[in-house]
VEXTOR-890973 format. One record per residue: x, y, z of N, C-alpha, C in turn. Coordinates in Angstrom, 2 decimals, padded with zeros to 5 digits. Layout:
# VEXTOR-890973
    n.east   n.north      n.up   ca.east   ca.north     ca.up    c.east   c.north      c.up
         X         Y         Z         X          Y         Z         X         Y         Z
...
This chain:
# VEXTOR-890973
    n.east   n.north      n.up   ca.east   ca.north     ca.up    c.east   c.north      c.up
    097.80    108.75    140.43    096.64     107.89    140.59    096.38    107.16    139.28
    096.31    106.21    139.42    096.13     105.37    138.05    094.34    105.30    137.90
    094.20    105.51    136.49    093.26     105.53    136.01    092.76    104.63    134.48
    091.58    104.04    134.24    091.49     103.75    133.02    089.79    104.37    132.60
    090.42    104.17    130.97    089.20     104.82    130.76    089.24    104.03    129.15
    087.67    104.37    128.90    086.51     103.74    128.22    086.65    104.18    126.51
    087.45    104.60    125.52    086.73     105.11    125.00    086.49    104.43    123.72
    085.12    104.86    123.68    083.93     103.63    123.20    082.49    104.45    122.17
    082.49    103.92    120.96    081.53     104.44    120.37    080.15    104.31    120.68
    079.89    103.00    121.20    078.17     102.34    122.09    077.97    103.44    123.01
    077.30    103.88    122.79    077.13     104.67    124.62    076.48    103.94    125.43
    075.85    102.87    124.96    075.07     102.02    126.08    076.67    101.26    127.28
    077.90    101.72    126.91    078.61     101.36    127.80    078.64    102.06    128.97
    078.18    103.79    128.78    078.57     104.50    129.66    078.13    104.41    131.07
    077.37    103.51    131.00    076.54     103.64    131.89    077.42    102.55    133.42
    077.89    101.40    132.23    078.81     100.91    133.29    079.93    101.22    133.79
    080.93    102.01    132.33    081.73     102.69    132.98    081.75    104.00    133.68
    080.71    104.60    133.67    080.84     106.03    134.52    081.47    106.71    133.69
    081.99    107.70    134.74    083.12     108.77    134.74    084.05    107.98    133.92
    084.60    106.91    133.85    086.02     106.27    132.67    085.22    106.18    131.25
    084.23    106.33    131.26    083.96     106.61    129.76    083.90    107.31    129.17
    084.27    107.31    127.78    084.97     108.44    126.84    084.49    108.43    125.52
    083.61    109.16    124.87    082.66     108.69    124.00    083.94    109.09    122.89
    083.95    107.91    121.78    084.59     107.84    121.00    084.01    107.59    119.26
    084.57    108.74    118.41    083.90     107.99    117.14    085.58    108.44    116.30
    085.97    107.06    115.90    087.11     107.04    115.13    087.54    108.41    113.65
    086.11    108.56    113.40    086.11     109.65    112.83    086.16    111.50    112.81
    085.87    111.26    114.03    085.77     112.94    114.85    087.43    113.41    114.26
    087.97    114.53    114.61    088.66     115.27    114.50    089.44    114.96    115.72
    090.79    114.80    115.67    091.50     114.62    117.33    091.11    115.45    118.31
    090.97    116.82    117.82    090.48     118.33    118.88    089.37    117.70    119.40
    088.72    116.44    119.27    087.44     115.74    120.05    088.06    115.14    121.46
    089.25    114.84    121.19    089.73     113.97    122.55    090.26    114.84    123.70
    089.65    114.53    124.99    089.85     115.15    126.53    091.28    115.47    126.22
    091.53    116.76    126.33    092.69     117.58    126.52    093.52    116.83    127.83
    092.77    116.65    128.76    093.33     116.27    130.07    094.35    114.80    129.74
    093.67    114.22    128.59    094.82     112.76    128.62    095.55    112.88    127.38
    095.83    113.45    127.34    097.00     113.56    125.90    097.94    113.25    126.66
    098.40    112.54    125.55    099.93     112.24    126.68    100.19    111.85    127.97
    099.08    111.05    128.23    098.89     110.27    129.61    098.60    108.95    130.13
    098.66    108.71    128.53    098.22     106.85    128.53    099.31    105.90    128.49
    099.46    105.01    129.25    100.95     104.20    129.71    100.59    103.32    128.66
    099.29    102.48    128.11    098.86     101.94    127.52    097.51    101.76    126.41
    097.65    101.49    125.25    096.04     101.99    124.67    096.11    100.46    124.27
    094.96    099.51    124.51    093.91     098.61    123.70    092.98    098.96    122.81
    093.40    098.73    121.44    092.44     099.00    120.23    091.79    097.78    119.63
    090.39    097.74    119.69    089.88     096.80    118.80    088.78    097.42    117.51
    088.97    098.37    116.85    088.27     099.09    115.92    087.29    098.13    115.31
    085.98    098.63    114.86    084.68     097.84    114.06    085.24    097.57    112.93
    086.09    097.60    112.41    087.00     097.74    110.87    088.40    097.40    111.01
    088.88    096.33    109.97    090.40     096.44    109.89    090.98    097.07    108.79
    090.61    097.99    108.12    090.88     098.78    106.89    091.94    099.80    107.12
    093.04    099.36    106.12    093.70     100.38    106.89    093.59    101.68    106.97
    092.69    102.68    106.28    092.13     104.06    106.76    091.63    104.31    108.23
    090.96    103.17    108.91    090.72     102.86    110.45    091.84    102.65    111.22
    092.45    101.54    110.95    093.46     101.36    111.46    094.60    103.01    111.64
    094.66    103.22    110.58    095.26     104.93    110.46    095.00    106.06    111.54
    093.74    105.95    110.92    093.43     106.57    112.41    092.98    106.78    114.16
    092.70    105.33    114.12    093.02     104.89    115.65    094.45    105.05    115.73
    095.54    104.86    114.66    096.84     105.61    115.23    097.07    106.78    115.72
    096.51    107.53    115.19    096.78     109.35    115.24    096.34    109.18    116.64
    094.83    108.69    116.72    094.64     109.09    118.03    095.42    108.64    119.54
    095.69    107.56    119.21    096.79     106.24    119.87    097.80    107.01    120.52
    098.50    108.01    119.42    099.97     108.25    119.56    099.60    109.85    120.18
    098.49    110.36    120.35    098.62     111.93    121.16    097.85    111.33    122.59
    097.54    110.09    122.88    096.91     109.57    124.06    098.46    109.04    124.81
    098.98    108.72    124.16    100.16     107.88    124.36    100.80    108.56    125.38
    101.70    108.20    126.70    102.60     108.73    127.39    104.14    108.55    126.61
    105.14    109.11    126.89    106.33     108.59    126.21    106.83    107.32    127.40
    107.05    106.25    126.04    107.24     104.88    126.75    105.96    104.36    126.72
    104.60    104.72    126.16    103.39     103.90    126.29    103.33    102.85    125.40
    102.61    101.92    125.82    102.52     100.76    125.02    100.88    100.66    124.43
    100.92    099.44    123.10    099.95     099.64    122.32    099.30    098.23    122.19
    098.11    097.60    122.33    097.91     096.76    121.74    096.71    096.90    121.02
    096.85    095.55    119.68    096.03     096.49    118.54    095.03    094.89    118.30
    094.21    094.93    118.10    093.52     093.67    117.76    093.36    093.47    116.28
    093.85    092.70    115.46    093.88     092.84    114.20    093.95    091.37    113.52
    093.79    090.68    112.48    093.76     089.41    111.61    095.47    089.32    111.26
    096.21    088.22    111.12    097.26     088.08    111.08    097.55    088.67    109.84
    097.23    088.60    108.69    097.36     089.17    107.17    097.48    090.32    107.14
    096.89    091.52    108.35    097.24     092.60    108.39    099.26    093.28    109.21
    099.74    091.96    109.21    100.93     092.01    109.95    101.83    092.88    109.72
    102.48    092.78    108.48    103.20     093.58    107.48    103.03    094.99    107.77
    101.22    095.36    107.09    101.07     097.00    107.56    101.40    097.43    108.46
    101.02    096.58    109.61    101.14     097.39    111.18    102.57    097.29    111.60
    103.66    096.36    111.00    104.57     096.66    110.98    105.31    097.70    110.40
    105.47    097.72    109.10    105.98     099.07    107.82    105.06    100.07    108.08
    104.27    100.14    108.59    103.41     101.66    108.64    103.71    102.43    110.63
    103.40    101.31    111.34    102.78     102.03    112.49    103.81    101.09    113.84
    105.05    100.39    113.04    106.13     099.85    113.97    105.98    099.08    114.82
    104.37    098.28    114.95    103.70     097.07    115.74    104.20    095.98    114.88
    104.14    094.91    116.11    104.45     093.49    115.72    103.34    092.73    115.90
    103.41    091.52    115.70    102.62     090.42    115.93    102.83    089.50    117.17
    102.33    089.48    118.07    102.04     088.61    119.18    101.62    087.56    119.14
    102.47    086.38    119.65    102.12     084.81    119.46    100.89    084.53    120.43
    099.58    085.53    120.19    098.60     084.98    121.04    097.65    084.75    120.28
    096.98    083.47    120.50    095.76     083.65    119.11    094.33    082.91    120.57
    093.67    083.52    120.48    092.62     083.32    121.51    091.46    082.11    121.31
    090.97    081.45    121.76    090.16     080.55    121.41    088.75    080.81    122.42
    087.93    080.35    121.69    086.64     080.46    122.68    085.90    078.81    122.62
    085.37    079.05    123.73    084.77     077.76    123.74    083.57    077.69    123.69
    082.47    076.33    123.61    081.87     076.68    123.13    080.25    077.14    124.27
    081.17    077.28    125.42    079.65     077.53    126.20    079.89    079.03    126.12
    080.42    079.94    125.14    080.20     081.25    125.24    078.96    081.66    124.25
């Protein structure tokens, strides 16, 4: 059964996601994350409050015991951080750069 889930430091999210939300603080200890999805995520989307790489660091740790083998990663990050996430954590850079307009 495919599933996604939330995990999110706001808790004012939980409310929309329900049950898929997963209260998250980048800092907790991994022994914080649901036993049940280790190793069950086909895919993780990271957009951390911080691009430092001590954050970045550790949204990895957690990334890679969520991870299924064969899961994929995408990381939201400033192009200048390219290099690191390459030489450190084996991510590339994606030719997508997003634009907003301006009735947002």
């Amino acid at each position: 059964r495919e599933r996604t889930f939330l995990f999110e430091f706001d808790r004012r999210w939980e409310q929309q996601a329900g049950d898929s939300f997963r209260y998250f603080d980048y800092r907790a200890p991994i022994s914080h994350v649901d036993d049940q999805l280790l190793g069950s995520c086909d895919l993780a989307v990271a957009d951390p409050p911080q691009i430092l790489q001590s954050v970045v660091d550790k949204y990895m740790q957690v990334i890679r015991v969520l991870l299924a083998p064969g899961g994929k990663v995408l990381f939201t990050s400033e192009m200048h951080n390219e290099t690191y996430f390459i030489e450190e954590h084996g991510l590339f850079a994606a030719n997508f750069v997003p634009k907003a307009s301006a009735a947002l």
